[in-house]
N, C-alpha and C positions, 0 to 999 in steps of 0.2 A: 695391202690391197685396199687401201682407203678408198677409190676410185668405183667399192661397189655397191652397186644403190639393193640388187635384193641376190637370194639363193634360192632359187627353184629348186624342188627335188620331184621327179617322179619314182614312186615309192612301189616298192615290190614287195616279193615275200624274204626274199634272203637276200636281196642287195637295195641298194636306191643309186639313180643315175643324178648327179647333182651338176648345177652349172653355176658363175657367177657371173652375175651381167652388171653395166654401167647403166644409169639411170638412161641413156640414149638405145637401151636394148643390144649393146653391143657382147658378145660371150667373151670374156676373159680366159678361164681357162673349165675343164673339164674333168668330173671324176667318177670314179664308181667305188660306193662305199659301201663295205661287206655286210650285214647283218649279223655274222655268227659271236662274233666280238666286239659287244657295245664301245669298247673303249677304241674302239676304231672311228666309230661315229663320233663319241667325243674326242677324240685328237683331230678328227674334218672341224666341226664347228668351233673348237679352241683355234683354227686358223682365221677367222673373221670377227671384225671388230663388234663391239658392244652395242646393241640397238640393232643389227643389221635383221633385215626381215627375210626370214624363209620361209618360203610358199610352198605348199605340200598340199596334195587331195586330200579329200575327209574320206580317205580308205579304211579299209575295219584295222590296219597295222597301226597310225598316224598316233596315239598317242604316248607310244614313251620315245617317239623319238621328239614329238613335239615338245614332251615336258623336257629332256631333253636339253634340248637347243633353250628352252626359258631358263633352265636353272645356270644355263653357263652366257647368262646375256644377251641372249639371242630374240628376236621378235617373232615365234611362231605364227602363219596366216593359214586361215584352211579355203580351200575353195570347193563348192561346192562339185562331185564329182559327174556327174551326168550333168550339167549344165557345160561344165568346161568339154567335154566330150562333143555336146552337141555342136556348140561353139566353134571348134576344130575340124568338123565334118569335112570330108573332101580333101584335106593336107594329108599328106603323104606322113607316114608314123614312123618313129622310134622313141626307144628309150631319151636320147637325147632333145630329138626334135621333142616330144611330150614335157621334156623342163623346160626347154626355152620359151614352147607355147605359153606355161603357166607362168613365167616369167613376163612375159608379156603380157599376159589379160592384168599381171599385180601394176606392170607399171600403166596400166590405161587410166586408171583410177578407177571410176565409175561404172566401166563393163566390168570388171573383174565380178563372179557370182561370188561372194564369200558364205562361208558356212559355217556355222556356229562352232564358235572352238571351246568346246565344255571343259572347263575348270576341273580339277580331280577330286572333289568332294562331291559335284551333281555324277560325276562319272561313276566315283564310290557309290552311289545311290543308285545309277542306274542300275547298277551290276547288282544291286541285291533284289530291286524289286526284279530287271530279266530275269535273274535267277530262280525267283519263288515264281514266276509265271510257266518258266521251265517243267519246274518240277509238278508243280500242277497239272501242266497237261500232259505230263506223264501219269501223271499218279491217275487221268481220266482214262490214258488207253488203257492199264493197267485192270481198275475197275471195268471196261468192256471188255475187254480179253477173258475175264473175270467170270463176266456173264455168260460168255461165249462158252467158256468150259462147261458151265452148269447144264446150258440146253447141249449140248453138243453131246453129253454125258446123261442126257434127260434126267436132271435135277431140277424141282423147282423147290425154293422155296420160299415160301409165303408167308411164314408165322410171324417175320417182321417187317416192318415198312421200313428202314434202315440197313441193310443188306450188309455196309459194310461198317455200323456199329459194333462193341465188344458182344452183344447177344448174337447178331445176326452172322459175324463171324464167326463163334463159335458152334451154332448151328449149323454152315457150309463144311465145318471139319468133320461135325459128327455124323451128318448127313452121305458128305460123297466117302462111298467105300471102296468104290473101284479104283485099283491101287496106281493105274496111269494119269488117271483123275486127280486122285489125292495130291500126287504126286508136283502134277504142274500146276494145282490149284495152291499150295503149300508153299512153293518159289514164289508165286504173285502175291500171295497173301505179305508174307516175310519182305517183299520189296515192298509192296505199299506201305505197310509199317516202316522200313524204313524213309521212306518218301515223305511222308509224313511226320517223322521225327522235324529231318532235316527244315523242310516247310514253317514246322512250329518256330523252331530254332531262328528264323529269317523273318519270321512275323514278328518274335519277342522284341530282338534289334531294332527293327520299324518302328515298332511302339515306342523303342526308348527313345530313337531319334526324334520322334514327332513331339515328345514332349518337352523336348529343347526349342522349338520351331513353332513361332506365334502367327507362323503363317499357316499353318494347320488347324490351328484352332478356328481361323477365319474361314477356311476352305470347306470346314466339318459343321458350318452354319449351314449351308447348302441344303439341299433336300437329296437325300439319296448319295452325299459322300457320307464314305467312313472313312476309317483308317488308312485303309488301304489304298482305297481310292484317293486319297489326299495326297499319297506319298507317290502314287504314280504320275500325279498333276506337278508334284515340285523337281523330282527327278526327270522326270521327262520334259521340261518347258525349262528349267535351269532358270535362269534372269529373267523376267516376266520385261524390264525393263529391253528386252534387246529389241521387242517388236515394234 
């Protein structure tokens, strides 16, 4: 199939609808390729030659089929996904119609919306800082659920300004005695603790990555970054150069 210029796919959760077209927008042929068995998806893309570009949405699924299609040759593109959407308004929908569309905004050139197709080490990064963010705002409903029990159960207390320090905690144990109280104050305690393991654990890592990264050193001149914040700025912005 030397004759094709790209491979649209509209991407689902357990199939993708794939087309291949000739640089004239013309559809070759048509497929539906399963999810449940990756090697499925690489025996589709081991049928198209080296360089060819596949155009896929920047769906929350898009990345291992994207790496993917790179590691066996292949030209992954992402398009932005509510752009391409708007774009289409009004056309009549399917699965197939949806590849050929994105097949066409790739061959327009310069209408096409493209969208940033993040490399697997910013990807790596995002997923650790999403993660400690995750767990953070848990670990905050956790601490309100927290408080909730103590008035609910008319506990106050006061002897510490850290509440949920090792003093303050161990005061909330010795304090609530009623035993439905103790009871569901005990589960939340024991889950923030854990919460907060895992958190440290995810912080540690950051640390170590930032101090390979001389671009955090530069970012922690700032006023008001730290560590944190540093690592949220390189994982989330990826290539500074793309903009």
């Amino acid at each position: 199939m030397s004759n094709i210029a790209v491979v649209p796919m509209d991407i689902h959760k357990r199939f993708s609808k794939a087309v291949a077209m000739t640089k004239e927008g013309d559809v070759l042929q048509t497929w539906r390729v399963d999810h449940h068995d990756r090697r499925e998806m690489e025996r589709f893309f081991k049928g198209f030659e080296s360089g060819t570009d596949v155009v896929m949405e920047a769906t929350f699924n898009w990345p291992w089929i994207a790496d993917l299609a790179e590691k066996l040759g292949l030209k992954p593109q992402l398009t932005h996904s509510s752009r391409a959407r708007e774009m289409a308004k009004g056309m009549s929908k399917s699965d197939r119609k949806d590849a050929i569309w994105l097949g066409k905004l790739w061959l327009s050139g310069p209408v096409f919306p493209g969208a940033y197709l993040a490399p697997p080490e910013v990807r790596r990064m995002r997923a650790r800082f999403r993660s400690r963010a995750l767990l953070v705002d848990l670990g905050v409903q956790l601490k309100n659920s927290i408080h909730g029990i103590l008035h609910k159960y008319g506990y106050l207390v006061d002897e510490v300004t850290d509440l949920f320090g090792k003093t303050g905690r161990r005061i909330m144990l010795e304090k609530v005695v009623d035993p439905d109280a103790a009871l569901e104050l005990g589960w939340k305690l024991d889950a923030l603790k854990d919460l907060e393991g895992h958190i440290k654990t995810i912080e540690k890592d950051i640390k170590a990555q930032l101090k390979e990264d001389p671009r955090a050193d530069l970012l922690m001149t700032l006023p008001g970054v730290a560590e944190i914040t540093a690592y949220a700025l390189l994982s989330e912005i990826g290539d500074i150069r793309r903009f």
